[in-house]
Biopython code that builds the backbone (N, CA, C, O; Angstrom):
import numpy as np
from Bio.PDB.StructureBuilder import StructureBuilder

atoms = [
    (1, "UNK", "N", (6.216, 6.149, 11.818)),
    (1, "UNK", "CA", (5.466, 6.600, 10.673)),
    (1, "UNK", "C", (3.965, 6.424, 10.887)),
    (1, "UNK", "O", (3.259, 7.199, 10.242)),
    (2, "UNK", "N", (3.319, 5.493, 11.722)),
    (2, "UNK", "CA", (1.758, 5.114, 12.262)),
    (2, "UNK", "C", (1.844, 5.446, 13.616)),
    (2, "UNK", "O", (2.782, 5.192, 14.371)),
    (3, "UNK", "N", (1.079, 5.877, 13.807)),
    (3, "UNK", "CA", (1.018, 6.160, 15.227)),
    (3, "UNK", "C", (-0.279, 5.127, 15.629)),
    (3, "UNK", "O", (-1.238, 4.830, 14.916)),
    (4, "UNK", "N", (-0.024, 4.757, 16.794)),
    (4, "UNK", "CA", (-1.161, 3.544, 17.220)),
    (4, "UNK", "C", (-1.892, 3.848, 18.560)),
    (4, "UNK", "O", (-1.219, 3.597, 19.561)),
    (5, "UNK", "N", (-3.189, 4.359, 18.776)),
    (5, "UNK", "CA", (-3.947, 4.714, 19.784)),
    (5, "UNK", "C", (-4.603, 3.683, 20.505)),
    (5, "UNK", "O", (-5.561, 3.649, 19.732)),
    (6, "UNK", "N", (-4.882, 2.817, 21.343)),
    (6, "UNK", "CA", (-5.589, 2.529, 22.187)),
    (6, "UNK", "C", (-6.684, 3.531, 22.431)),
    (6, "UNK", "O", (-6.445, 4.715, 22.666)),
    (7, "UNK", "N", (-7.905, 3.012, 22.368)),
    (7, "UNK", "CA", (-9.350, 3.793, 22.575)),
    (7, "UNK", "C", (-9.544, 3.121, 24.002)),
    (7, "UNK", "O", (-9.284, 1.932, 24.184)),
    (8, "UNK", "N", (-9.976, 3.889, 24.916)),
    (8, "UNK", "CA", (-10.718, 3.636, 26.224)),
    (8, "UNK", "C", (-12.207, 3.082, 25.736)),
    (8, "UNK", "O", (-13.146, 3.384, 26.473)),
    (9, "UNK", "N", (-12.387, 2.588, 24.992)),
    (9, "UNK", "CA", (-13.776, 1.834, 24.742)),
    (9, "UNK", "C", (-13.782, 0.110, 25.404)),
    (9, "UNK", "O", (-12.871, -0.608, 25.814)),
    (10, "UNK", "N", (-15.631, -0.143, 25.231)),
    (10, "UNK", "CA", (-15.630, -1.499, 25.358)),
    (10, "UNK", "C", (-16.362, -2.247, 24.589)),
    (10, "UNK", "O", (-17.583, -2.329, 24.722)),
    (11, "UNK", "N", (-15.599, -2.957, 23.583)),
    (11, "UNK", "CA", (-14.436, -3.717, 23.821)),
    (11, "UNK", "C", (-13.343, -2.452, 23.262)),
    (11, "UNK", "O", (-13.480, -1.459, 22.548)),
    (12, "UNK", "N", (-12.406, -2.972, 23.875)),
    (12, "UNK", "CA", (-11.220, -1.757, 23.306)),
    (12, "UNK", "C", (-10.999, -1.596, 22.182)),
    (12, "UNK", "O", (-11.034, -2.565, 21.424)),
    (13, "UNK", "N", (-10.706, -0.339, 21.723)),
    (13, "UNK", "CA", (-10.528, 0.182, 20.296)),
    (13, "UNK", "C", (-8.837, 0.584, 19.796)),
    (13, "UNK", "O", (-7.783, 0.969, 20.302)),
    (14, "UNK", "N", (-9.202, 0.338, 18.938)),
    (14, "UNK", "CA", (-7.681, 0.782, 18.481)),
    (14, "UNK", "C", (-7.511, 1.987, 16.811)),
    (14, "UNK", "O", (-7.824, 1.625, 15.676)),
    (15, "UNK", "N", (-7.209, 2.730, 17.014)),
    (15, "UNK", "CA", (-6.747, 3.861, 15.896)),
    (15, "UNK", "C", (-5.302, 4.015, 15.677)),
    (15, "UNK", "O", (-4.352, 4.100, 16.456)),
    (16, "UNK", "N", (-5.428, 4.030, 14.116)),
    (16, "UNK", "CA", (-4.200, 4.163, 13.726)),
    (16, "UNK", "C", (-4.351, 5.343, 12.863)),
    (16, "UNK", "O", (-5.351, 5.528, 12.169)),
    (17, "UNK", "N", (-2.754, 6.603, 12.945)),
    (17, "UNK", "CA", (-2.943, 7.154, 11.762)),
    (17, "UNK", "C", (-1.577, 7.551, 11.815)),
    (17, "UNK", "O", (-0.761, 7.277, 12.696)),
    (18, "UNK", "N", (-1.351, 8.466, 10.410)),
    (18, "UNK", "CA", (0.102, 8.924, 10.191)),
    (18, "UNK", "C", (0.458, 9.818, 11.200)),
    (18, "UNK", "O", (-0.275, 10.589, 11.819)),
    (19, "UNK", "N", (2.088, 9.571, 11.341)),
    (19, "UNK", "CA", (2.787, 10.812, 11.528)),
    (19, "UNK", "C", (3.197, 11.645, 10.991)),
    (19, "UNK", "O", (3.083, 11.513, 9.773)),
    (20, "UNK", "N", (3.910, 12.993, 11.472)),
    (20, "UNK", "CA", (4.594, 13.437, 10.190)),
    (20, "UNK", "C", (5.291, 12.983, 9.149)),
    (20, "UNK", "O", (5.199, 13.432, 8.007)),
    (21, "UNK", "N", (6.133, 11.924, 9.566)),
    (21, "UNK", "CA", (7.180, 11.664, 8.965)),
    (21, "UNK", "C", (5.779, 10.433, 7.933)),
    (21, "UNK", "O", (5.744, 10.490, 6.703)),
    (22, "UNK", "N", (5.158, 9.816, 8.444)),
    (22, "UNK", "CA", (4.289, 8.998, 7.324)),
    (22, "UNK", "C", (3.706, 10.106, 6.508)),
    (22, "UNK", "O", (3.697, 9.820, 5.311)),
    (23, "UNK", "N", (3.146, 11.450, 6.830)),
    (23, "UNK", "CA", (2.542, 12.444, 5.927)),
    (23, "UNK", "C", (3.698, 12.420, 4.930)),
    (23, "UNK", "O", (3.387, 12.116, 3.779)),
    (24, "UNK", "N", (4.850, 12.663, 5.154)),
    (24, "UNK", "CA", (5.440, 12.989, 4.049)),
    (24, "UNK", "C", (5.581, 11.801, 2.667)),
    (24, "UNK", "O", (6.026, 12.092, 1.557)),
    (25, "UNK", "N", (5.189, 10.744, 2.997)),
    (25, "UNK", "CA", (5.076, 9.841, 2.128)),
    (25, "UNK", "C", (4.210, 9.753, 1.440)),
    (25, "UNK", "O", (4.209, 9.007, 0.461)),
    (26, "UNK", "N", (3.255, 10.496, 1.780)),
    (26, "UNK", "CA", (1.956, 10.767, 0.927)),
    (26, "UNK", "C", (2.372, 10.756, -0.735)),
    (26, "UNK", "O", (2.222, 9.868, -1.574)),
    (27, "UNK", "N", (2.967, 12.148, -0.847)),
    (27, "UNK", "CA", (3.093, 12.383, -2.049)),
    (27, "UNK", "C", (4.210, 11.381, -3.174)),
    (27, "UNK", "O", (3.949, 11.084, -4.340)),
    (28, "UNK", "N", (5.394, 11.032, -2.444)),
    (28, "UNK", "CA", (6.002, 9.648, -3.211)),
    (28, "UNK", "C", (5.213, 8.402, -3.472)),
    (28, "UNK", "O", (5.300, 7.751, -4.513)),
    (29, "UNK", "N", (4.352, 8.084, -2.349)),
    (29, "UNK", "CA", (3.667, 6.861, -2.465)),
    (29, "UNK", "C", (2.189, 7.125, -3.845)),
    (29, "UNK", "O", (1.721, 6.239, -4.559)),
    (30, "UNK", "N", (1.847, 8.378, -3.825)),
    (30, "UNK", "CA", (0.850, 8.612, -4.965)),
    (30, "UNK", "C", (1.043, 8.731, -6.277)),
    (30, "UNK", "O", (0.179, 8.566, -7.138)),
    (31, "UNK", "N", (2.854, 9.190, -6.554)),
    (31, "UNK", "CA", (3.419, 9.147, -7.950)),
    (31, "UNK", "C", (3.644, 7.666, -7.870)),
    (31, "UNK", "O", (3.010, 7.368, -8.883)),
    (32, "UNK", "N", (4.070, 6.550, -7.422)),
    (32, "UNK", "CA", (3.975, 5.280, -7.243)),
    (32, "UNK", "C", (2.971, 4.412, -7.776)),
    (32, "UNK", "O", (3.038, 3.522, -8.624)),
    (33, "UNK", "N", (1.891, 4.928, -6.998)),
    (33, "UNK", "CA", (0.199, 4.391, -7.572)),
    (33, "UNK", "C", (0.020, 5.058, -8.737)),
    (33, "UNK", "O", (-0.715, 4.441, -9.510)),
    (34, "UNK", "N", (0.395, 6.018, -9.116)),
    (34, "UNK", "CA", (-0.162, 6.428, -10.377)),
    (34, "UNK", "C", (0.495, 6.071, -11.354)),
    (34, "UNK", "O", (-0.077, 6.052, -12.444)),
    (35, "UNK", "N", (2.092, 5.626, -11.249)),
    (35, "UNK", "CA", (2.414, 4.773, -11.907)),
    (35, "UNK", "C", (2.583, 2.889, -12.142)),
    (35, "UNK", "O", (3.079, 2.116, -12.962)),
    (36, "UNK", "N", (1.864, 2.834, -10.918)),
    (36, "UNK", "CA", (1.023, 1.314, -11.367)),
    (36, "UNK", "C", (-0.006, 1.304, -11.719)),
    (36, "UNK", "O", (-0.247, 0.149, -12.070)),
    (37, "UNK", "N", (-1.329, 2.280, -11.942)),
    (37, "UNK", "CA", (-1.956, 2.215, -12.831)),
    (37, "UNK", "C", (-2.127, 2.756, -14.095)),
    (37, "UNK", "O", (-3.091, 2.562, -14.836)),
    (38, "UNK", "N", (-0.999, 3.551, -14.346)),
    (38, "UNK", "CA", (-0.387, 3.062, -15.878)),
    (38, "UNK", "C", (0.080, 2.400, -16.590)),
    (38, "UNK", "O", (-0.071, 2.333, -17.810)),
    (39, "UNK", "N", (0.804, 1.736, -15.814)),
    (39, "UNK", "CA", (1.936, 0.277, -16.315)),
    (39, "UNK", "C", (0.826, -1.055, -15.896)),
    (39, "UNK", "O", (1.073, -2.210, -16.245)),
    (40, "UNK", "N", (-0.052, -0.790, -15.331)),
    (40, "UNK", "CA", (-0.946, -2.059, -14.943)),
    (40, "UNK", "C", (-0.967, -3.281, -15.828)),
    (40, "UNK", "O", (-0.566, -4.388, -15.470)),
    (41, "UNK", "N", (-1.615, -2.905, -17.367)),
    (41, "UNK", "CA", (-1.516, -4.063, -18.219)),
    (41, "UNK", "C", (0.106, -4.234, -18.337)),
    (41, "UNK", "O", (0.549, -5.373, -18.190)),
    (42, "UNK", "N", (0.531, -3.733, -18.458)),
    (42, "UNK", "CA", (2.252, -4.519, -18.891)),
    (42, "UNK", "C", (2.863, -5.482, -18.063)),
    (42, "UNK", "O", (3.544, -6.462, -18.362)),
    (43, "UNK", "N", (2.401, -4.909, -16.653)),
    (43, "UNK", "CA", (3.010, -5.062, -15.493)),
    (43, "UNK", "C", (2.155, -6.688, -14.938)),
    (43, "UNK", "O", (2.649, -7.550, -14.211)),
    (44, "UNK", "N", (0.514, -6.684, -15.692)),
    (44, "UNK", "CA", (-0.063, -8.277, -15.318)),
    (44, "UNK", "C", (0.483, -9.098, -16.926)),
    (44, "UNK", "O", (0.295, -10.312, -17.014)),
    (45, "UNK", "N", (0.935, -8.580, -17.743)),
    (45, "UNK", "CA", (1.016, -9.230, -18.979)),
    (45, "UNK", "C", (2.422, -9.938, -18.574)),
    (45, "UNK", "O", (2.506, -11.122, -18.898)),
    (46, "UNK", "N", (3.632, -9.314, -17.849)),
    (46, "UNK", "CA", (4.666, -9.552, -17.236)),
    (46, "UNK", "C", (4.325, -11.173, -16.073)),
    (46, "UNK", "O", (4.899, -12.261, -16.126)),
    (47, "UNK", "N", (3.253, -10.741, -15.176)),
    (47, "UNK", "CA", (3.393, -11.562, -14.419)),
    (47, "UNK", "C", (2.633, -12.781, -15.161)),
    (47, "UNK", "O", (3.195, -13.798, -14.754)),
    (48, "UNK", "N", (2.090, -12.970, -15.640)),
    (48, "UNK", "CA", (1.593, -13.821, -16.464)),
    (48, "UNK", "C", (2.428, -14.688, -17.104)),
    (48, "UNK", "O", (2.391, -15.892, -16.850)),
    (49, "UNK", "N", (3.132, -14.249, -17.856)),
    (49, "UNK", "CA", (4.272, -14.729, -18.778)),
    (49, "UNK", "C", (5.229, -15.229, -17.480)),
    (49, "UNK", "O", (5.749, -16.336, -17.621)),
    (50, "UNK", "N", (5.419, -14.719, -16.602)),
    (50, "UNK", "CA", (6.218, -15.386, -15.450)),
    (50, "UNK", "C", (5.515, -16.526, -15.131)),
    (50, "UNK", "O", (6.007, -17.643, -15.297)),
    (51, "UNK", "N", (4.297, -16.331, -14.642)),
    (51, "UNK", "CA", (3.413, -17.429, -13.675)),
    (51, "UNK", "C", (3.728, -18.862, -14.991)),
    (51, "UNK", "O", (4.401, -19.830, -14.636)),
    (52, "UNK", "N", (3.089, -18.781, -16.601)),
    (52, "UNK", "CA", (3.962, -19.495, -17.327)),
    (52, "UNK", "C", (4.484, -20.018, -17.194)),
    (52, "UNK", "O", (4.068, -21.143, -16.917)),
    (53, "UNK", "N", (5.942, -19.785, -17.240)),
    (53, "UNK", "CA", (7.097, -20.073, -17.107)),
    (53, "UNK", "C", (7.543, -21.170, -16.044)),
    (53, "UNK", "O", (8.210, -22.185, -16.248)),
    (54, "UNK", "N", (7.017, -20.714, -14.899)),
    (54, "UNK", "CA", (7.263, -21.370, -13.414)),
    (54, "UNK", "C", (6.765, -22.304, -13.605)),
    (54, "UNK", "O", (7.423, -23.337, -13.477)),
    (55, "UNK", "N", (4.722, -22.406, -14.183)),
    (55, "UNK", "CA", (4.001, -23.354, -13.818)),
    (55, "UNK", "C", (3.286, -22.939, -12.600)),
    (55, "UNK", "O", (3.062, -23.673, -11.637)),
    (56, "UNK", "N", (3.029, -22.003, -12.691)),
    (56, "UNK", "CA", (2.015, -21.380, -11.106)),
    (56, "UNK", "C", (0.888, -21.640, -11.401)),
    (56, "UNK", "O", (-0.030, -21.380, -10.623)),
]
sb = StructureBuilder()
sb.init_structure("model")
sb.init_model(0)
sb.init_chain("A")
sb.init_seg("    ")
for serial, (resi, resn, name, xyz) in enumerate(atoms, 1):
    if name == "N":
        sb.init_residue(resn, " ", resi, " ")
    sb.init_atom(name, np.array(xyz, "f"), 0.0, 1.0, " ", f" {name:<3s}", serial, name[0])
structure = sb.get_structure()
């Protein structure tokens, strides 16, 4: 899904980027984010009330 380049530079470089198969995740992974920043407050009001609980 990353493809990982070695750069002929000095000091050596390194690049990373998608493959196809990571392109296609694009679009699942962005309905994802867009639904954690909708649910954001619920979702820290949640962990909160957890952290609470534990004593974190």
């Amino acid at each position: 899904m990353i493809r990982r380049t070695v750069l002929a530079t000095s000091p050596v470089g390194v690049e990373y980027s998608l493959t196809p198969l990571g392109e296609s995740l694009r679009e699942p992974f962005g309905h994802l984010y867009a639904w954690t920043v909708e649910h954001s407050a619920e979702i820290q009001s949640c962990q909160r009330a957890y952290d609470n609980r534990v004593g974190a």
